[in-house]
N, CA, C and O atoms as a CHARMM CRD file, in Angstrom:
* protein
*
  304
    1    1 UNK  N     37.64700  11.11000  -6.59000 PROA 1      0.00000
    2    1 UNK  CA    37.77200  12.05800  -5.47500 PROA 1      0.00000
    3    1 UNK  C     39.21900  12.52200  -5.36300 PROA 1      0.00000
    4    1 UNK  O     40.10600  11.76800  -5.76400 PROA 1      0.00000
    5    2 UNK  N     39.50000  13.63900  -4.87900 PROA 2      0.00000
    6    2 UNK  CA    40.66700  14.50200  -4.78900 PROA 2      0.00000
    7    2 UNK  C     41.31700  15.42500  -5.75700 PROA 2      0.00000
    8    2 UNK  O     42.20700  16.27000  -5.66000 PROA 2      0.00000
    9    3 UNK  N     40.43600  14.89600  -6.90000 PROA 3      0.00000
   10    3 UNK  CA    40.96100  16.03500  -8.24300 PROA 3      0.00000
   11    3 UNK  C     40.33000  17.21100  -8.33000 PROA 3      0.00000
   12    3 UNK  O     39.11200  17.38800  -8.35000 PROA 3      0.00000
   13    4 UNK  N     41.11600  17.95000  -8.37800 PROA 4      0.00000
   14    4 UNK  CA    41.81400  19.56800  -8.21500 PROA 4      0.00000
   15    4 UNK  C     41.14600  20.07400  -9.57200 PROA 4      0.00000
   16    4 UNK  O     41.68800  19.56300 -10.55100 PROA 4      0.00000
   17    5 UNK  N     40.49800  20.62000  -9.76100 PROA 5      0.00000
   18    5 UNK  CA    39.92000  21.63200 -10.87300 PROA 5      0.00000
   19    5 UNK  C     40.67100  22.94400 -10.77900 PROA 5      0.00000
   20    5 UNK  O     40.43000  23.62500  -9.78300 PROA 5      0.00000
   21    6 UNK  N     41.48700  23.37400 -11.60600 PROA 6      0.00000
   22    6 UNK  CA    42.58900  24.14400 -11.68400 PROA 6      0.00000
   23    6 UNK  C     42.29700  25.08700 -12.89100 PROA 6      0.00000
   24    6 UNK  O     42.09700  24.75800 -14.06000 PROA 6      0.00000
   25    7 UNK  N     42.31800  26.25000 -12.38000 PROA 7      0.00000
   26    7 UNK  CA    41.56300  27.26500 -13.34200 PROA 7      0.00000
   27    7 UNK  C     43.17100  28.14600 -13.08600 PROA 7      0.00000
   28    7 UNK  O     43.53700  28.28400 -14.25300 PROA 7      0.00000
   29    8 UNK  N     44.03700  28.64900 -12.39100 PROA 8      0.00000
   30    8 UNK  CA    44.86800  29.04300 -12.94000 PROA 8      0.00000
   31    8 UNK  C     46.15600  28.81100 -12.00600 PROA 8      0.00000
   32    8 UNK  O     46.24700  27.77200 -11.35200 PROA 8      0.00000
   33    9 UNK  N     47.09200  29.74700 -11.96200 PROA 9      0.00000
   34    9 UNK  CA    48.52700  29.47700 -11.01500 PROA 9      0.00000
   35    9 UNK  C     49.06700  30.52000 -10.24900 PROA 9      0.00000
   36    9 UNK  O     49.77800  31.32400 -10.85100 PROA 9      0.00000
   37   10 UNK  N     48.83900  30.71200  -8.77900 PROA 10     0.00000
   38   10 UNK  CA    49.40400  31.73000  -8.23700 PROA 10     0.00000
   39   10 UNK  C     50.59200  32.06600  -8.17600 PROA 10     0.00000
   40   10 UNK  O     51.40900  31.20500  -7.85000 PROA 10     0.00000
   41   11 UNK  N     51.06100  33.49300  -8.48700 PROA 11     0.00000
   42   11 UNK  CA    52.35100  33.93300  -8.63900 PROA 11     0.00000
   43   11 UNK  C     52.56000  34.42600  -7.38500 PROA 11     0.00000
   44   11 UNK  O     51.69500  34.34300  -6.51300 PROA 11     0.00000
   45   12 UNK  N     53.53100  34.88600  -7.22600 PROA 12     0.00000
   46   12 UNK  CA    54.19700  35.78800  -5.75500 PROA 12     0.00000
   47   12 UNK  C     55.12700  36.58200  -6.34000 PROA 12     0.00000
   48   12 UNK  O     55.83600  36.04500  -7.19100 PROA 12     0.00000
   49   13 UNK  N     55.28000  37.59600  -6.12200 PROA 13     0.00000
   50   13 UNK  CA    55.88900  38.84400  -6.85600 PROA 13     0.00000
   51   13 UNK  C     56.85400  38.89800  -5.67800 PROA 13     0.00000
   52   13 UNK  O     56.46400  39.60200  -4.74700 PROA 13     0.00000
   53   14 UNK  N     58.33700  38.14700  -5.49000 PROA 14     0.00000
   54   14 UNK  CA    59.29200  38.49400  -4.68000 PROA 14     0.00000
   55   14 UNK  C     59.62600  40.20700  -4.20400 PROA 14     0.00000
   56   14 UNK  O     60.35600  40.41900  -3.23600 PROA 14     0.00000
   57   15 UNK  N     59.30200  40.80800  -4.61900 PROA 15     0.00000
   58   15 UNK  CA    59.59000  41.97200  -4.31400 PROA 15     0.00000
   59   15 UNK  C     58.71500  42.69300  -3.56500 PROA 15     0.00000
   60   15 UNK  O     59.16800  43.64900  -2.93700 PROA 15     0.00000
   61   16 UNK  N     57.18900  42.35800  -3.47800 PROA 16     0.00000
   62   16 UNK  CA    56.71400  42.94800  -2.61700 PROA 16     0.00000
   63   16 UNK  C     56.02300  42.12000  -1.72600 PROA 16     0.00000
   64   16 UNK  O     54.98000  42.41000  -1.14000 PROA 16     0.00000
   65   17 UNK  N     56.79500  40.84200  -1.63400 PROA 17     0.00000
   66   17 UNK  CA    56.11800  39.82600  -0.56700 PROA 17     0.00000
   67   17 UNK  C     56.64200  40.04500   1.07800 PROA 17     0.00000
   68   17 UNK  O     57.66900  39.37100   1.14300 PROA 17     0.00000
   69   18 UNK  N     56.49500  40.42900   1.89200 PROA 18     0.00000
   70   18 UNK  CA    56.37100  40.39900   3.15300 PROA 18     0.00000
   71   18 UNK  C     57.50800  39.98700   4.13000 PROA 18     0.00000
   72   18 UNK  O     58.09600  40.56400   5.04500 PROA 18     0.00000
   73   19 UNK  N     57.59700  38.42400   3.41400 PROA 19     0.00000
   74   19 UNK  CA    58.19500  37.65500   3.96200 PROA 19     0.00000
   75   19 UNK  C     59.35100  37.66700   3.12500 PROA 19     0.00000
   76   19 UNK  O     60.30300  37.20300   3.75300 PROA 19     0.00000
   77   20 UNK  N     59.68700  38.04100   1.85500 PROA 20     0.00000
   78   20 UNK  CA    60.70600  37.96800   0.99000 PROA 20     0.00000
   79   20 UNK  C     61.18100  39.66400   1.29500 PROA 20     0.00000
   80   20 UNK  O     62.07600  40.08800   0.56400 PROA 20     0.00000
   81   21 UNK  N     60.70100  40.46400   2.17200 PROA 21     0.00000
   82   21 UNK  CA    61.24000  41.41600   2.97700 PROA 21     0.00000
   83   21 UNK  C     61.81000  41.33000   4.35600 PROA 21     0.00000
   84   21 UNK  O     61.98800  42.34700   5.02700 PROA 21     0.00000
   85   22 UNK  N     62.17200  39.83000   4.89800 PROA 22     0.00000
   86   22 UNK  CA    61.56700  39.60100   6.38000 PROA 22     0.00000
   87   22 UNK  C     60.93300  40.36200   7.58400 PROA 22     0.00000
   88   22 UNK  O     61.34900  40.70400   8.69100 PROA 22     0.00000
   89   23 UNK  N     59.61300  40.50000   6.83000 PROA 23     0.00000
   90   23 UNK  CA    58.57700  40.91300   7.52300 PROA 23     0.00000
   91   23 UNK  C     58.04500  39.52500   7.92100 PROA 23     0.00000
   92   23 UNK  O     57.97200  38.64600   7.06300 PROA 23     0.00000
   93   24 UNK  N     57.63700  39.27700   9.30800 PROA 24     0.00000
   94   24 UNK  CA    56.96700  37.98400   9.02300 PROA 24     0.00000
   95   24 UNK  C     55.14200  37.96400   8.56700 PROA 24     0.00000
   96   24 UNK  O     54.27900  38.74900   8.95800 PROA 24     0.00000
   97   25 UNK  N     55.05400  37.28800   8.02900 PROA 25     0.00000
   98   25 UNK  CA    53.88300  37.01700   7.29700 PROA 25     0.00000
   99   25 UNK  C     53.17900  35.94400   6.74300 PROA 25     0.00000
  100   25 UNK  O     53.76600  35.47000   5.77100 PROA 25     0.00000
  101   26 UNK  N     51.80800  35.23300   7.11000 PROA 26     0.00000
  102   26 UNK  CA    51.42600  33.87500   6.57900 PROA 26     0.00000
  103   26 UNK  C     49.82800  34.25900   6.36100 PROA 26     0.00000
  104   26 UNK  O     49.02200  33.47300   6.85800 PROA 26     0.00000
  105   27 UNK  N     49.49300  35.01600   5.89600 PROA 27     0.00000
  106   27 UNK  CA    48.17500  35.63200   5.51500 PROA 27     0.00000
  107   27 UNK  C     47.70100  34.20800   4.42800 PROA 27     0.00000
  108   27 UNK  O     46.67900  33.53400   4.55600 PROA 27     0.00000
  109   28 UNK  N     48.49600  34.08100   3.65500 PROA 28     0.00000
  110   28 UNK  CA    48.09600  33.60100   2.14800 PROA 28     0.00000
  111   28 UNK  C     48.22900  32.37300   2.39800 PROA 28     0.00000
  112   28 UNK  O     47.49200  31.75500   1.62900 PROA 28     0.00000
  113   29 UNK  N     49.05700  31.35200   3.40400 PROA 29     0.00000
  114   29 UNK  CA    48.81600  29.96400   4.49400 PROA 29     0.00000
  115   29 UNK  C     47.95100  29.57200   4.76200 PROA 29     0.00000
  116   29 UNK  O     47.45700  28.46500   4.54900 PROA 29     0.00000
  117   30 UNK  N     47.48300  30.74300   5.47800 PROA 30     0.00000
  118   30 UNK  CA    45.98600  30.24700   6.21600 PROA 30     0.00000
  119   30 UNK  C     45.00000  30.53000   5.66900 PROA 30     0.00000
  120   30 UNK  O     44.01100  30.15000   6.29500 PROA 30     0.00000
  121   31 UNK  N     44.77200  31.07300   4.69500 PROA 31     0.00000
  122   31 UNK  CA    43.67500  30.92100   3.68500 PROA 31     0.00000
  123   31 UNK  C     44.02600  30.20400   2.65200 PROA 31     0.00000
  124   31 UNK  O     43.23500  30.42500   1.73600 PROA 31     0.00000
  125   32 UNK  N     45.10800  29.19200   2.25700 PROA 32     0.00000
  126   32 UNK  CA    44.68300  28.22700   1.47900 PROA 32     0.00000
  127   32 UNK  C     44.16900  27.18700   1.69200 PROA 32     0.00000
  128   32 UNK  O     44.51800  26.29500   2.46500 PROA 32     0.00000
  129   33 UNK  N     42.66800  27.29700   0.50600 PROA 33     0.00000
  130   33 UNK  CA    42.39200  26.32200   1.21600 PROA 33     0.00000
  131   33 UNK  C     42.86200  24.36800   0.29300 PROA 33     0.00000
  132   33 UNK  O     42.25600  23.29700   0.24900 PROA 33     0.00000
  133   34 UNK  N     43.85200  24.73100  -0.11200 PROA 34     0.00000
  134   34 UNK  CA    44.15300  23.50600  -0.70100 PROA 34     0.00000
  135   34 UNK  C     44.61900  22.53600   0.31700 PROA 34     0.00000
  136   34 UNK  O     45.26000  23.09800   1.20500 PROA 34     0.00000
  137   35 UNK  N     44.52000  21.47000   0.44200 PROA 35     0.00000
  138   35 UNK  CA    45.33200  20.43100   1.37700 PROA 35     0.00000
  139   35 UNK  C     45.98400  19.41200   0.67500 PROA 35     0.00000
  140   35 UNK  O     45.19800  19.12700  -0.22800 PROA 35     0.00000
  141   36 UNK  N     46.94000  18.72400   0.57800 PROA 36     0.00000
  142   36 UNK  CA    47.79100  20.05900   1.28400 PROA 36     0.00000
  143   36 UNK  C     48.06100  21.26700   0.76600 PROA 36     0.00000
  144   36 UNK  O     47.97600  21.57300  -0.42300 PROA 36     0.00000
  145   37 UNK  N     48.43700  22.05900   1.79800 PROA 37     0.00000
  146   37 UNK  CA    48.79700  23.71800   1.32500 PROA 37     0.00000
  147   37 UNK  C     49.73900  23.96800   0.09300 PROA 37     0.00000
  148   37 UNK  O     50.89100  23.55500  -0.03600 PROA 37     0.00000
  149   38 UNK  N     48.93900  24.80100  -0.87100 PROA 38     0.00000
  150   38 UNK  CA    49.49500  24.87300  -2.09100 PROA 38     0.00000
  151   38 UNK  C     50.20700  26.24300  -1.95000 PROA 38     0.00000
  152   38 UNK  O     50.71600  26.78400  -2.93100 PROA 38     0.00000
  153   39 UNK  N     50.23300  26.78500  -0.73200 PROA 39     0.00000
  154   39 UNK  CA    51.71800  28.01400  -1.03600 PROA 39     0.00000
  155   39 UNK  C     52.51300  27.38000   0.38300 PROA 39     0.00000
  156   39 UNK  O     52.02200  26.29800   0.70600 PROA 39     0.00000
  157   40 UNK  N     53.50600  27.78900   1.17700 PROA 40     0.00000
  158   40 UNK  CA    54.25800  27.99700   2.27800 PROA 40     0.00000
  159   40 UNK  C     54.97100  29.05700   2.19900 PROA 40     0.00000
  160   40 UNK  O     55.41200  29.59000   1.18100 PROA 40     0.00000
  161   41 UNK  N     55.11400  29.44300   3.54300 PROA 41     0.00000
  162   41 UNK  CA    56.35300  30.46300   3.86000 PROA 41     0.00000
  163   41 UNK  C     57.01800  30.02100   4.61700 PROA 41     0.00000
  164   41 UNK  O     56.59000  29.43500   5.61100 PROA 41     0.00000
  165   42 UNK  N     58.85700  30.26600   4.21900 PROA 42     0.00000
  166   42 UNK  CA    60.12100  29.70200   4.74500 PROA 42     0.00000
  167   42 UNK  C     60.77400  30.72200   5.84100 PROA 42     0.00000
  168   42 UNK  O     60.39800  31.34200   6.83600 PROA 42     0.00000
  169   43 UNK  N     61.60100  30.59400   5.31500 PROA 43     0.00000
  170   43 UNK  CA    62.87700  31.36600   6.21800 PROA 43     0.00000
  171   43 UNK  C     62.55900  33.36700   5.81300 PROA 43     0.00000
  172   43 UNK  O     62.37100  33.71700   4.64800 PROA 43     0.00000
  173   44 UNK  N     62.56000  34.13900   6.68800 PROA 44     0.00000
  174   44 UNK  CA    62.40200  35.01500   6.74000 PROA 44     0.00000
  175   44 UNK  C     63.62700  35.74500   5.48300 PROA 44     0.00000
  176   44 UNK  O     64.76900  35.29400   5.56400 PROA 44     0.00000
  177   45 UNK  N     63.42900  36.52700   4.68900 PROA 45     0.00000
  178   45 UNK  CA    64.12300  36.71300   3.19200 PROA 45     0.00000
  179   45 UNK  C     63.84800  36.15100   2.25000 PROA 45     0.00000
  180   45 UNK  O     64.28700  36.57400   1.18100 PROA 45     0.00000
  181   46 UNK  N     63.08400  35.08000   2.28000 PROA 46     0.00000
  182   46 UNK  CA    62.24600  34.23900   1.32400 PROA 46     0.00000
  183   46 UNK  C     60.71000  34.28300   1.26900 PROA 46     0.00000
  184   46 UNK  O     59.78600  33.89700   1.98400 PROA 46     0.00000
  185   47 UNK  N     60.84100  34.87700   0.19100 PROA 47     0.00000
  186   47 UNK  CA    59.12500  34.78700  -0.55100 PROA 47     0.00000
  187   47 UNK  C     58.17900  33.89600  -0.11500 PROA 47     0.00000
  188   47 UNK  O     58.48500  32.76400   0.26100 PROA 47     0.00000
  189   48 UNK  N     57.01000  34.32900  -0.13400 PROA 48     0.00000
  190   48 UNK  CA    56.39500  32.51200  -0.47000 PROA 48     0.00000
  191   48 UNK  C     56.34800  31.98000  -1.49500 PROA 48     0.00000
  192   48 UNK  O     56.44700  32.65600  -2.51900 PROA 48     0.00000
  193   49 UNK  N     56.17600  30.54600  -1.55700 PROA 49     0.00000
  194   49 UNK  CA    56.48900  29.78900  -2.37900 PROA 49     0.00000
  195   49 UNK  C     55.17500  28.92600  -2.40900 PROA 49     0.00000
  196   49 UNK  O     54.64200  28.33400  -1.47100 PROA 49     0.00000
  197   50 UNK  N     54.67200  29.02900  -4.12100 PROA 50     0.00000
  198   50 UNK  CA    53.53800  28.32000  -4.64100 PROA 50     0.00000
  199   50 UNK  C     54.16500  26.54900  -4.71600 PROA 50     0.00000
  200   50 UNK  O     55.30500  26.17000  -4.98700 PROA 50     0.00000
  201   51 UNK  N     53.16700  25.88200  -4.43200 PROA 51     0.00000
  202   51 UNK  CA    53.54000  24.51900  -5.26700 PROA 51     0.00000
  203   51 UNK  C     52.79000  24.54600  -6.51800 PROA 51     0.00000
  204   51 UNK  O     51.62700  24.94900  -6.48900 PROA 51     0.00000
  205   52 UNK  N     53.25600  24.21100  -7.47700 PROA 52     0.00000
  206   52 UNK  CA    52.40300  24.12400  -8.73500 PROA 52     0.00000
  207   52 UNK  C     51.64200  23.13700  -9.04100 PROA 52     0.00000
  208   52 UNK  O     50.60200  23.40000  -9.64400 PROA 52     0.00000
  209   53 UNK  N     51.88700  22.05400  -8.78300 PROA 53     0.00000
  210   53 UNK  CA    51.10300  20.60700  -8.52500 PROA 53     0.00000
  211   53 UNK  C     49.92200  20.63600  -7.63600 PROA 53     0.00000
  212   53 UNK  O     49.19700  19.64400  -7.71100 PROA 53     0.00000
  213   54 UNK  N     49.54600  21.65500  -6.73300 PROA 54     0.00000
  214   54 UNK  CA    48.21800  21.67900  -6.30000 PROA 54     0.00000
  215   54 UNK  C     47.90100  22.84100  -5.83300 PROA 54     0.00000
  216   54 UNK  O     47.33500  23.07100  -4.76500 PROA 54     0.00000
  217   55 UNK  N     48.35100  23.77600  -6.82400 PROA 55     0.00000
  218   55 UNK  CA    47.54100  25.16500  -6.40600 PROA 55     0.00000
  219   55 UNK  C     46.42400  24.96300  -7.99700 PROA 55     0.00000
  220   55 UNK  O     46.56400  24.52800  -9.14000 PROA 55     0.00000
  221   56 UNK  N     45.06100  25.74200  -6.95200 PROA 56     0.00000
  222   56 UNK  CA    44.08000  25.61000  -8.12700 PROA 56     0.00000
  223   56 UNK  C     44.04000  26.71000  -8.47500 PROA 56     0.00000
  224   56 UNK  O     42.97800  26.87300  -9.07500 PROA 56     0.00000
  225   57 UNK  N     44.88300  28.02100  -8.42800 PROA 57     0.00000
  226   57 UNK  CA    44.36300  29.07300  -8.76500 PROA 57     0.00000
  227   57 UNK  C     43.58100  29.85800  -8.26700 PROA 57     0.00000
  228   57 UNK  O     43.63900  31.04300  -8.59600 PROA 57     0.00000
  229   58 UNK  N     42.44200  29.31600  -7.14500 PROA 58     0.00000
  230   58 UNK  CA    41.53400  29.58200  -6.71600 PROA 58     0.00000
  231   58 UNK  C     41.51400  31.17300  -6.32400 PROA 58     0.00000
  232   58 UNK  O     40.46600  31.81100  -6.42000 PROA 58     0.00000
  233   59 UNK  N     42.79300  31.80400  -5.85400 PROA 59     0.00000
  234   59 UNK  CA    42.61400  33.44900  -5.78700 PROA 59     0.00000
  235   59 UNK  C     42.66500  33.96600  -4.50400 PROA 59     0.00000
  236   59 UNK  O     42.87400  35.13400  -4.17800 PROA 59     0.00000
  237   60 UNK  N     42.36000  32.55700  -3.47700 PROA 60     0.00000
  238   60 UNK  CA    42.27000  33.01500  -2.32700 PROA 60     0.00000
  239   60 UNK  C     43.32500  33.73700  -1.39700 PROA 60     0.00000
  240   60 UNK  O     42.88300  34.16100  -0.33000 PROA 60     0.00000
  241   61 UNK  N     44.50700  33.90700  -1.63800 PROA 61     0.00000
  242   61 UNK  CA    45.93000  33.99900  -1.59600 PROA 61     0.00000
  243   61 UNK  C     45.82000  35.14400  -1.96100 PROA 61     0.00000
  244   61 UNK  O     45.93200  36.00100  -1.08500 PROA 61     0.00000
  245   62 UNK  N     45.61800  35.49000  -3.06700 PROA 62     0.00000
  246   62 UNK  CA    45.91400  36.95100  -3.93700 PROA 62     0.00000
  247   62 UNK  C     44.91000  37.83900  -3.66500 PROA 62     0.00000
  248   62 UNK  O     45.04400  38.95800  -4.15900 PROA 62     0.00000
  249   63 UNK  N     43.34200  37.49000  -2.59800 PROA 63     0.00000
  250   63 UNK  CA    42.77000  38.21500  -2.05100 PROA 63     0.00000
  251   63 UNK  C     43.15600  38.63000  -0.91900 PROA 63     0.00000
  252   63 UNK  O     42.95300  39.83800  -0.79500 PROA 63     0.00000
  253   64 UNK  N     43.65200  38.11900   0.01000 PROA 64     0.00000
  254   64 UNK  CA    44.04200  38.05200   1.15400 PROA 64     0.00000
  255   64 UNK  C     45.48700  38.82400   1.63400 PROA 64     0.00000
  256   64 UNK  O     45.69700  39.29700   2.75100 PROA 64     0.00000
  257   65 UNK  N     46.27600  38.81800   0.65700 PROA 65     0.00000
  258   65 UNK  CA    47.79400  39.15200   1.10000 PROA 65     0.00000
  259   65 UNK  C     47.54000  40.85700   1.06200 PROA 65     0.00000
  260   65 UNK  O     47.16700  41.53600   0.10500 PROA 65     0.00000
  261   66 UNK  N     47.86300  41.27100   2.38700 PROA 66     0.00000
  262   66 UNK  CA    48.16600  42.69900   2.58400 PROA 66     0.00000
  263   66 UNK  C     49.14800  43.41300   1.63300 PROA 66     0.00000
  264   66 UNK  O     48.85300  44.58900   1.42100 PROA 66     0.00000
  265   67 UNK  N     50.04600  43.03700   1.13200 PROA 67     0.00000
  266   67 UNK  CA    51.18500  43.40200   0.24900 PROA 67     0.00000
  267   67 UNK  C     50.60600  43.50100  -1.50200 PROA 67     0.00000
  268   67 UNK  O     51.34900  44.01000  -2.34100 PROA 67     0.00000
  269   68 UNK  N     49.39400  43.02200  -1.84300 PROA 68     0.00000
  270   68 UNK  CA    49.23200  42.66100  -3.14600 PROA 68     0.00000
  271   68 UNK  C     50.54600  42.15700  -3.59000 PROA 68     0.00000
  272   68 UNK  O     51.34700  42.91600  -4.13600 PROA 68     0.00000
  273   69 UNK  N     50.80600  40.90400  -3.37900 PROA 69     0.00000
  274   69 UNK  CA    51.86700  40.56100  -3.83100 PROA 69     0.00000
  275   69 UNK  C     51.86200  39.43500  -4.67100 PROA 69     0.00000
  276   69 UNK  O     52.78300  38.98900  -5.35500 PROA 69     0.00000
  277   70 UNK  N     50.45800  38.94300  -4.50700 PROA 70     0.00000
  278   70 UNK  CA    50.02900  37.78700  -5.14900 PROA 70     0.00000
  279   70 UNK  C     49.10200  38.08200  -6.48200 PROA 70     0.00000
  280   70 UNK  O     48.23000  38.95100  -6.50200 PROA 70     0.00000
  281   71 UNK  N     49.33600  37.46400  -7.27900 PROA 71     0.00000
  282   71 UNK  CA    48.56200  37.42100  -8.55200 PROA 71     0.00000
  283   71 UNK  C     48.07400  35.70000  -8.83400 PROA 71     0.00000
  284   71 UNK  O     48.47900  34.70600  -8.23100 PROA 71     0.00000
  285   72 UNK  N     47.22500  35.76900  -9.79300 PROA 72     0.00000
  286   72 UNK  CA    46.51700  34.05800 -10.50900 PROA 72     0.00000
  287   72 UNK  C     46.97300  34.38500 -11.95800 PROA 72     0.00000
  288   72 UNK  O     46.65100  35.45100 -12.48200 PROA 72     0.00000
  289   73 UNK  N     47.69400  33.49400 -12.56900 PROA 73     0.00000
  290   73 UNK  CA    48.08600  34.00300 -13.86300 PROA 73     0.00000
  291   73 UNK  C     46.98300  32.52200 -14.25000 PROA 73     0.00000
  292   73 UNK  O     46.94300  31.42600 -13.69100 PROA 73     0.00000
  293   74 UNK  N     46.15800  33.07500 -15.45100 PROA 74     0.00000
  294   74 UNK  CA    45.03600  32.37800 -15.81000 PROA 74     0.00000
  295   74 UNK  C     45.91600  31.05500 -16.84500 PROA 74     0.00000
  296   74 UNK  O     46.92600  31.33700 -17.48800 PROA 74     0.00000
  297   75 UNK  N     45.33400  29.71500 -16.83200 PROA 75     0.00000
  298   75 UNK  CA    45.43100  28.54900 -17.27100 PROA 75     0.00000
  299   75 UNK  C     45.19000  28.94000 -18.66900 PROA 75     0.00000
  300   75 UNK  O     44.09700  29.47100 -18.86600 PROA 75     0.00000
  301   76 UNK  N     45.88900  28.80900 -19.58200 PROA 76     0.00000
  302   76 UNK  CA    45.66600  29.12900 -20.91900 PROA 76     0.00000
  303   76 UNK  C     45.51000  27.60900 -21.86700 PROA 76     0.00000
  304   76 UNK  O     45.30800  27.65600 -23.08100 PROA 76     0.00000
């Protein structure tokens, strides 16, 4: 129990992230549904930030973000 089936790795494209504009923004937070949360958002000028150790790829992030700022770069 707890293992993560990981099909790929969400990116965040600093440039058109929200929050790496300080816009504030946590769209892609609250729809992960990893626990713990496999992205966060920091300090306003800062992107969000994937953890790589338990994001599954899952997409839910990169559906969700108003900015398309998120991509799943596929597990090769």
């Amino acid at each position: 129990a707890g293992a993560h089936l990981r099909i790929g790795l969400a990116m965040v494209d600093a440039a058109k992230c929200y929050m790496g504009q300080s816009q504030p923004c946590d769209y892609c937070v609250k729809e992960c549904p990893v626990r713990p949360k496999a992205i966060a958002v920091g300090a306003p000028g800062r992107p969000a930030a994937v953890n790589a150790d338990t994001c599954t790829g899952c997409g839910e992030c990169a559906q969700i973000c108003p900015a398309n700022a998120i991509t799943i770069e596929a597990m090769r």
